[in-house]
C-alpha positions as CSV (number, residue, x, y, z in Angstrom):
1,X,-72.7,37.5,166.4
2,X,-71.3,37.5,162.9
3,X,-72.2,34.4,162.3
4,X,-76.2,35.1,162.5
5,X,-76.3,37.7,160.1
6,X,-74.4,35.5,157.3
7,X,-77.2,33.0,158.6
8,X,-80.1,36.0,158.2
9,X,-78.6,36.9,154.6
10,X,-78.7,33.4,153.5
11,X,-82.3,32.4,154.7
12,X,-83.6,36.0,153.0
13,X,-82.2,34.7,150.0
14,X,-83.1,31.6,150.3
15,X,-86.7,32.4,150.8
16,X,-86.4,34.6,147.3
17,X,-85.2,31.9,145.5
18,X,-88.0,30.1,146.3
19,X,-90.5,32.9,145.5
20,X,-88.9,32.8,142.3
21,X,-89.1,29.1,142.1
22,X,-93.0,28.9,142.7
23,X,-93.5,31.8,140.6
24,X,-92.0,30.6,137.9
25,X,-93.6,27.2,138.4
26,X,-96.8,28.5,137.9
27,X,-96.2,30.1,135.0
28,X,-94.4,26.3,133.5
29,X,-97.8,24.7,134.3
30,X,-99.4,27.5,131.8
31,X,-97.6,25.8,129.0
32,X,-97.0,22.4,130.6
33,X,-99.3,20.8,128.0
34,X,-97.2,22.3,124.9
35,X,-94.0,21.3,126.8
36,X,-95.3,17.4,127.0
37,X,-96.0,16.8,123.4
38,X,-92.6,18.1,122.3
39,X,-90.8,16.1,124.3
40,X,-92.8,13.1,123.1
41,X,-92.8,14.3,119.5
42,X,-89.6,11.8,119.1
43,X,-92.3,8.8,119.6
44,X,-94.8,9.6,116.9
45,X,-92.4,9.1,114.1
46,X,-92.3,5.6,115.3
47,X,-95.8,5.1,116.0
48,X,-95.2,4.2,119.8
49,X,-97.7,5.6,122.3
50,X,-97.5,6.5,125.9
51,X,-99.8,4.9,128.4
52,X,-100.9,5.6,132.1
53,X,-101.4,3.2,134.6
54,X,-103.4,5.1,137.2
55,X,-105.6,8.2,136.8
56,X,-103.5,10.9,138.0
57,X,-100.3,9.7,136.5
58,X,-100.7,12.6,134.1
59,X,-100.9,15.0,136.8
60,X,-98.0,13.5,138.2
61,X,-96.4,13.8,135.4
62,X,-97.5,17.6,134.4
63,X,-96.0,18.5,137.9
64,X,-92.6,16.7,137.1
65,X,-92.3,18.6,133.7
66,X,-93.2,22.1,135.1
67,X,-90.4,21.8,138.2
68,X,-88.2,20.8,136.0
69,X,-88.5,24.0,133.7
70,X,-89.0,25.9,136.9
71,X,-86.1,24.7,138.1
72,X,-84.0,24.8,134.8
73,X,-85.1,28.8,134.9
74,X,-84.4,29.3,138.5
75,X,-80.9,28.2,138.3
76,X,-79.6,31.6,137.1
77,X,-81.2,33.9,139.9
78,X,-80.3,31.1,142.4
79,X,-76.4,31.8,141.0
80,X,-77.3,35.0,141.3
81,X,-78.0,34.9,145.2
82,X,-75.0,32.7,146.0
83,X,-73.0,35.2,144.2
84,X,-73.9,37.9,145.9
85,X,-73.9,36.2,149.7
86,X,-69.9,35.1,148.9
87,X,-68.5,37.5,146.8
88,X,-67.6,40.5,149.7
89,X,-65.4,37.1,151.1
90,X,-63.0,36.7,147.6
91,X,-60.7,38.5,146.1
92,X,-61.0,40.4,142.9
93,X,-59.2,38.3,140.9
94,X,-61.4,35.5,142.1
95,X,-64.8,37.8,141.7
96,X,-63.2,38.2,138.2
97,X,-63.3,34.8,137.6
98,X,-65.9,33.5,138.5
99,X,-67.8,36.4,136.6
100,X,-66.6,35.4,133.5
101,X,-67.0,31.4,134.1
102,X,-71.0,31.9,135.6
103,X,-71.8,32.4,131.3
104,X,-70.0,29.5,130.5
105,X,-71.6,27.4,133.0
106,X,-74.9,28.3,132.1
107,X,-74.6,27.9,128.1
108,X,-72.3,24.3,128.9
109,X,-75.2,23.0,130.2
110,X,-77.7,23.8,128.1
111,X,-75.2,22.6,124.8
112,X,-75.3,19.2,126.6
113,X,-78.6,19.0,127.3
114,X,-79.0,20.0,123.6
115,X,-77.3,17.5,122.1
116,X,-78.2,14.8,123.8
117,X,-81.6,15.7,123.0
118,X,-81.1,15.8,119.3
119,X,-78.3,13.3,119.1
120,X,-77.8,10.8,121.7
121,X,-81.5,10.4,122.6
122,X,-83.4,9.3,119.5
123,X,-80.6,6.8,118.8
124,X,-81.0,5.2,122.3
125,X,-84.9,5.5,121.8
126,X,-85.2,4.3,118.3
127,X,-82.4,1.3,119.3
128,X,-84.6,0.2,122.4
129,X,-88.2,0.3,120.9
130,X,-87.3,-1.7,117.4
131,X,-84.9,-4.4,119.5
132,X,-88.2,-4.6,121.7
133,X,-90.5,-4.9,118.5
134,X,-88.0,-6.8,116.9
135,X,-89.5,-9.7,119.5
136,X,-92.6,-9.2,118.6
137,X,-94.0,-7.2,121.5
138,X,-96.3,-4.3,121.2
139,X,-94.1,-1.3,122.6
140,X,-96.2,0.7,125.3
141,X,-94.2,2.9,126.8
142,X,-95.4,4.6,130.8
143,X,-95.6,8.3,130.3
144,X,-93.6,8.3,133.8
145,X,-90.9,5.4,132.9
146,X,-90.6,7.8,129.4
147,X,-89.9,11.1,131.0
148,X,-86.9,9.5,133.9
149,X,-85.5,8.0,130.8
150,X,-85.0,11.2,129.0
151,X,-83.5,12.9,132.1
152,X,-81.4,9.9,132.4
153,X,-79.6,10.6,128.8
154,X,-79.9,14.2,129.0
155,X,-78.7,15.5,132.5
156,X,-75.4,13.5,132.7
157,X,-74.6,15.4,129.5
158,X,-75.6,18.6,130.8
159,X,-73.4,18.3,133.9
160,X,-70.7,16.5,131.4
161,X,-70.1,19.4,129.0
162,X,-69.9,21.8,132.2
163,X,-66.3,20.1,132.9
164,X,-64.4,22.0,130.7
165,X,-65.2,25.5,132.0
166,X,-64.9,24.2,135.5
167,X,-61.7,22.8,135.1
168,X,-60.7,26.1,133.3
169,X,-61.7,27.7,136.4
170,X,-60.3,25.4,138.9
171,X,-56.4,25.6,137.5
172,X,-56.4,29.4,137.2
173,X,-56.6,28.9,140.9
174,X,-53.7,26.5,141.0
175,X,-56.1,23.9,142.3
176,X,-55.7,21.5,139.1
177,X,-53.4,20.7,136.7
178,X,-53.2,19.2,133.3
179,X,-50.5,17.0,134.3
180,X,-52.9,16.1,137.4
181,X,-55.8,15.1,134.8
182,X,-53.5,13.4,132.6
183,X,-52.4,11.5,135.2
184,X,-55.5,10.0,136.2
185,X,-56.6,9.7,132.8
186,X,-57.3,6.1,132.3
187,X,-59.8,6.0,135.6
188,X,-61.8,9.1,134.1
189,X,-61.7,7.2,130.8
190,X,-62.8,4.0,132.8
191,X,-65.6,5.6,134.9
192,X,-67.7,7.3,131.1
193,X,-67.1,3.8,129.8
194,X,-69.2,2.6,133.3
195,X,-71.6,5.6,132.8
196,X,-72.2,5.1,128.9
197,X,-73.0,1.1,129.8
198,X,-75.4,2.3,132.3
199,X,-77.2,4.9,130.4
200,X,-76.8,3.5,127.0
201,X,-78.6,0.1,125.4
202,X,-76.0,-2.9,124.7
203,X,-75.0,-1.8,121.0
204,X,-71.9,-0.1,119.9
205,X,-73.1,2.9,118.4
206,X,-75.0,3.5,121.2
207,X,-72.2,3.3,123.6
208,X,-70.2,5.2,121.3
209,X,-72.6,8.0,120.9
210,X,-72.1,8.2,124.7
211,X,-68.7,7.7,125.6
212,X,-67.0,9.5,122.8
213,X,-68.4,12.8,123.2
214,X,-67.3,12.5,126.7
215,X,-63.6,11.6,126.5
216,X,-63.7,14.5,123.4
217,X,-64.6,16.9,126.7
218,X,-62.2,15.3,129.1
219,X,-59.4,15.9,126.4
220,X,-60.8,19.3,126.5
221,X,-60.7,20.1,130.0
222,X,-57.1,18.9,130.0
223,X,-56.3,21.8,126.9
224,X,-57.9,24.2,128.7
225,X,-56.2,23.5,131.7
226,X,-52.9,23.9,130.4
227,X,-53.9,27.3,129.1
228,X,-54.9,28.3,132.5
229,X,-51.3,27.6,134.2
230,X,-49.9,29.6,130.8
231,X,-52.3,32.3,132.3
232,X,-52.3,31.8,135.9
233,X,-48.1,31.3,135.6
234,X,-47.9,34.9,133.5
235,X,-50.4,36.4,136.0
236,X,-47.9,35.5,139.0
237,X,-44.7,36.4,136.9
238,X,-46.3,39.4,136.1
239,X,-47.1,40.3,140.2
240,X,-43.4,39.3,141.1
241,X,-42.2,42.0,138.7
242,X,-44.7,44.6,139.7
243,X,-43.6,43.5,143.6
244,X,-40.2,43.8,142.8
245,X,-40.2,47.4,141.1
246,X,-41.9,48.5,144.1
């Protein structure tokens, strides 16, 4: 039946992703230790140390660090394999597409991940420990509590920043609109508000230095939307003629 190969073809790759995976795993563990002290190197400016509360913590913690790279590293060949498995099934517009939009994904994230490192992370830190000090308690922070934390800030913005080429991607196919995300504007606004609360300490430049970014890449989306009905609209006008001198 047809239906078992697609199921055979998906399990091989599958399976190869997950070589890849574990491979790639091994060699994050290599420099796992190199990995750690960078991302903690935003502490030792303000003297605060990391503790751990049991003795394997830091194995726990090493084998946290090195999926996360693994899996950060993965996610290309993994795009890789789904593109393959569904691409005989679309079009070649839509194999166009999503060509040129697999890039974009890819450096989206990353630019999110980026600045939230650089930007939106030490300020959260640096807020948090001196309002903790501020109270006169020694600041000891778990190395595992630590590490959630940072993929806390950094992830959502990540994912965030991937909007734009998503949306981009999603109206050349008719399937949004800028009108659409106009629209529903105020409940998009309402839900980063709810998301920079969560993520962010209670201080305005914190929230700020959430939410703002964000609504500057929902306002985005919505330009780049309406350039992809321009495009998609000139695309069709541009198949009705060819149809019609035919």
């Amino acid at each position: 039946m047809w239906w078992m190969s697609h199921l055979t073809a998906l399990r091989v790759r599958l399976v190869r992703t997950l070589v890849v995976f574990g491979i790639l795993l091994i060699a994050s563990l290599v420099f796992v230790s190199k990995i750690f002290h960078y991302l903690t190197s935003p502490l030792k400016s303000m003297h605060v140390h990391l503790i751990a509360t049991s003795p394997g913590e830091i194995v726990l913690v090493y084998m946290t660090l090195g999926a996360a790279v693994a899996i950060g590293l993965t996610i290309p060949y993994a795009m890789y394999e789904v593109w393959a498995f569904v691409s005989p099934g679309l079009t070649s517009f839509e194999r166009r597409l999503a060509i040129s939009m697999l890039p974009g994904i890819v450096l989206t994230f990353i630019a999110g991940v980026v600045f939230a490192w650089f930007v939106t992370f030490p300020l959260v830190v640096h807020f948090l420990i001196r309002l903790t000090e501020s109270q006169g308690l020694l600041v000891l922070l778990q190395a595992n509590s630590y590490f959630s934390f940072l993929a806390l800030i950094c992830l959502p913005f990540g994912l965030a920043c991937e909007l734009p080429v998503v949306v981009f991607a999603l109206a050349r196919i008719g399937l949004v609109t800028a009108k659409a995300m106009r629209r529903v504007r105020k409940y998009a606004y309402l839900i980063i508000v709810i998301v920079g609360v969560l993520i962010s300490p209670p201080e305005l430049i914190s929230h700020l230095s959430v939410t703002v970014p964000m609504m500057l890449i929902y306002e985005g989306s919505i330009g780049l939307a309406w350039v992809a009905e321009k495009r998609r609209k000139a695309r069709r006008s541009a198949d009705d003629a060819a149809n019609h001198l035919s």
